[in-house]
N, C-alpha and C positions, 0 to 999 in steps of 0.2 A: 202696406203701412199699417201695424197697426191702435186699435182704436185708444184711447188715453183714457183709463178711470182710475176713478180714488184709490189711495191706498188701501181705506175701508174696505172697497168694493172688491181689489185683487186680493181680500187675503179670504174674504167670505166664499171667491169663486174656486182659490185655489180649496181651501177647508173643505167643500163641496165636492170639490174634484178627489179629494184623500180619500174622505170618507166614504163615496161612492165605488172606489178605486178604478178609476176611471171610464169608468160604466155605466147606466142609464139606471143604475138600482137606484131607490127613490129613499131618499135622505132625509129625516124629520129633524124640525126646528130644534129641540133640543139637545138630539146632538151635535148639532153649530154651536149651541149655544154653550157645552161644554167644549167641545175644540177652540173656540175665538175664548173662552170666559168670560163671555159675556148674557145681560139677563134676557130670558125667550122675547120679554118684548120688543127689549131694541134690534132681537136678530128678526122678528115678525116687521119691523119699517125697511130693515135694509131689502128684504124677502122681496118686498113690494118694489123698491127701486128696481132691485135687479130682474124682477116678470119685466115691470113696464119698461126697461131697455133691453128686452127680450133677451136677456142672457143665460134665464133659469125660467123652468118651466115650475107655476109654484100655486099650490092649491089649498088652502088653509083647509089645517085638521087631517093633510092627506101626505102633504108632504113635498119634496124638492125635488127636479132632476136637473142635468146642465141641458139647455139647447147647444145647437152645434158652435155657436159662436161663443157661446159663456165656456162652453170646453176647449177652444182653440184660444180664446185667452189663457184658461187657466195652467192648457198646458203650454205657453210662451211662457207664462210665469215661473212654474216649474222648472222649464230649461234654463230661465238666467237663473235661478237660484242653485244649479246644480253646476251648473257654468263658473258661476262666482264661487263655491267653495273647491272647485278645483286649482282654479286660482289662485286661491289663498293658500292651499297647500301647498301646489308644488311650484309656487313661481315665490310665496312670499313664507312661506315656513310654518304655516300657524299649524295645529298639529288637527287632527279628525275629530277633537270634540272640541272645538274651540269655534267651529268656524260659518256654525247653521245662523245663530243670532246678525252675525255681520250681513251671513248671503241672505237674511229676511231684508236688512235692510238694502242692501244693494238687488236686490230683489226688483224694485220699484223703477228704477232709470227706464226711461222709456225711449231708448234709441234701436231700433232694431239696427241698423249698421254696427255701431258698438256692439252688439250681441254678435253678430255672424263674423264679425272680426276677434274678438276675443275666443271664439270656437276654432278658427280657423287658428290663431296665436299659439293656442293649446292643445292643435292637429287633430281637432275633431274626436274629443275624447266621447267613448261610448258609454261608462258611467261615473259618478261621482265619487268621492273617497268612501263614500258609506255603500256605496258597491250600487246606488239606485244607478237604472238608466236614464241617460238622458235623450230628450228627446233633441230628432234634426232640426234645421230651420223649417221644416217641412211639416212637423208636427208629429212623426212618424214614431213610437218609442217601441225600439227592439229589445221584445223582456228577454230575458233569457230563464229559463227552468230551473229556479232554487227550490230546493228542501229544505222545512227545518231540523235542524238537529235533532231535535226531540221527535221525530219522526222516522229517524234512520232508528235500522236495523244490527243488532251487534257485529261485529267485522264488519261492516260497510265503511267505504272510504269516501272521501270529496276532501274540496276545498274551498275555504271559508270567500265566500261571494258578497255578502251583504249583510245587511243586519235592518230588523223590522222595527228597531226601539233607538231614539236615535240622541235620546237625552246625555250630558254629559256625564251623567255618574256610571251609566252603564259603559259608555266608552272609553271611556277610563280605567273600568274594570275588566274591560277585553282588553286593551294597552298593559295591564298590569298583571295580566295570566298568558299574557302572547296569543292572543287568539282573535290577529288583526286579518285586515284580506289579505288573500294569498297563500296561507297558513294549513297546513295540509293535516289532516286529523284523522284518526279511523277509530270507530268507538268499540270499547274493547269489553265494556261490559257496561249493564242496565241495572241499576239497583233497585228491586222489586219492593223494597221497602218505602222509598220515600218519589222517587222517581227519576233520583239524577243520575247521571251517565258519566262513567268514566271514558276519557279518551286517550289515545297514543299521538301527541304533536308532532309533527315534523320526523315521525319514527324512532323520535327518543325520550319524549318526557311525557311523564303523565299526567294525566291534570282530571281533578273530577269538579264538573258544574252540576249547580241545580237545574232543575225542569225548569224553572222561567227564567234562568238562561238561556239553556239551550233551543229554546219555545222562539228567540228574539236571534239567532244567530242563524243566520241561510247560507248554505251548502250549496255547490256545483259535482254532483257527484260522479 
C-alpha cells in the first residue's frame, strides 16, 4: 500500500525525480524552484519536510537527491500520470497535447488497485502517447534507446518514438507537420548554415525543422 502525501509534496518528489532523470545526481534548490515556479524559500521549508520524512536526502548549499522511498513514490506517481493520459487518449479522445494538465490532476488519486486496474483496462501499456515509458506496478521502467534528431547523421532512418518537450504549442506543431509517433523519417540533408535538417516523411514528403526542433523530437533508429 502505498504511503499518502500532499499534493505539494508528490509534485516536489516527482520535480526531483525529472530533474535528476531518475538517478541519484544531486539536484539544487533552484532548480525546483524554477520547475514548481515557485520562490527558493518556500522550496528550502518543503526540502525540509521531505529529509525529515526521509524521502530526499537534503543538505543546504549542497543540494537534493531522492532516498529510495521518495524515488519509489515519485516513480508511482509518474506511472498514474502516464496511465491517465493514455486513458484520455485512447479510451476518451482527447488528443496528445491536451491531455498532461488533466493527468497532473488525476495524478493525485491515491488508490493503488485503481491504478493496477486501469493498467490492466488499457493491457498494460509500455509507454504513454508522448512515447515516455511507463513504469510497471513494480516500479520497473523499461527505457528503450532514443536518438535525437538532431543528432542523426544524413541518410540515417528511425522512427519517431518520443518527444523530450512536452508543451502544447510544440505538439501542436508536430500534429501540424505530421511528425507524431510512429512517423518514419530519414534525414536527407543538414543545412550547415543555420542547423536545421531536412527530412523524407513516410518516404514522400519533405519537411525541413529547425535544430530545436529536432533537439526535442526522439527517434528509434
Amino acid at each position: 500500500m502505498s504511503t499518502i502525501h500532499s499534493f505539494t509534496e508528490e509534485n516536489y518528489l516527482k520535480a526531483i525525480y525529472h530533474l535528476s532523470t531518475g538517478n541519484n545526481s544531486v539536484v539544487s534548490t533552484n532548480q525546483i524552484a524554477e520547475m514548481t515556479n515557485t520562490k527558493a524559500a518556500s522550496v528550502t521549508d518543503m526540502l525540509k519536510k521531505l529529509s525529515e520524512k526521509k524521502l530526499i536526502n537534503y543538505i543546504k548549499y549542497q543540494g537534493v537527491t531522492l532516498t529510495e522511498a521518495g524515488k519509489n513514490a515519485a516513480v508511482n506517481i509518474v506511472r498514474k500520470h502516464r496511465l491517465w493520459e493514455v486513458f484520455l487518449v485512447e479510451k476518451l479522445g482527447f488528443k496528445w497535447d491536451e491531455v498532461h494538465d488533466i493527468a497532473e490532476e488525476l495524478e493525485h488519486i491515491n488508490s493503488e488497485s485503481l491504478i493496477n486496474r486501469l493498467d490492466d483496462f488499457l493491457g498494460n501499456p509500455a509507454a504513454d502517447p508522448h512515447g515516455d515509458p511507463i513504469p510497471d506496478r513494480s516500479g520497473t521502467i523499461h527505457q528503450k534507446k532514443l536518438v535525437r534528431i538532431s543528432d542523426m547523421h544524413q541518410d540515417q532512418n528511425g522512427m519517431i518514438s518520443g518527444v523530450s518537450e512536452h508543451s502544447s504549442v510544440f505538439l501542436k506543431l508536430l500534429e501540424k507537420m505530421g511528425l507524431t509517433l510512429g512517423t518514419k523519417i530519414r534525414v536527407s540533408e543538414l543545412i550547415e548554415f543555420d542547423g536545421s535538417i531536412m527530412l523524407i516523411v513516410n518516404d514522400h514528403t519533405d519537411r525541413t525543422i529547425s535544430r530545436e526542433v529536432a533537439k526535442n523530437i526522439l527517434v528509434m533508429l
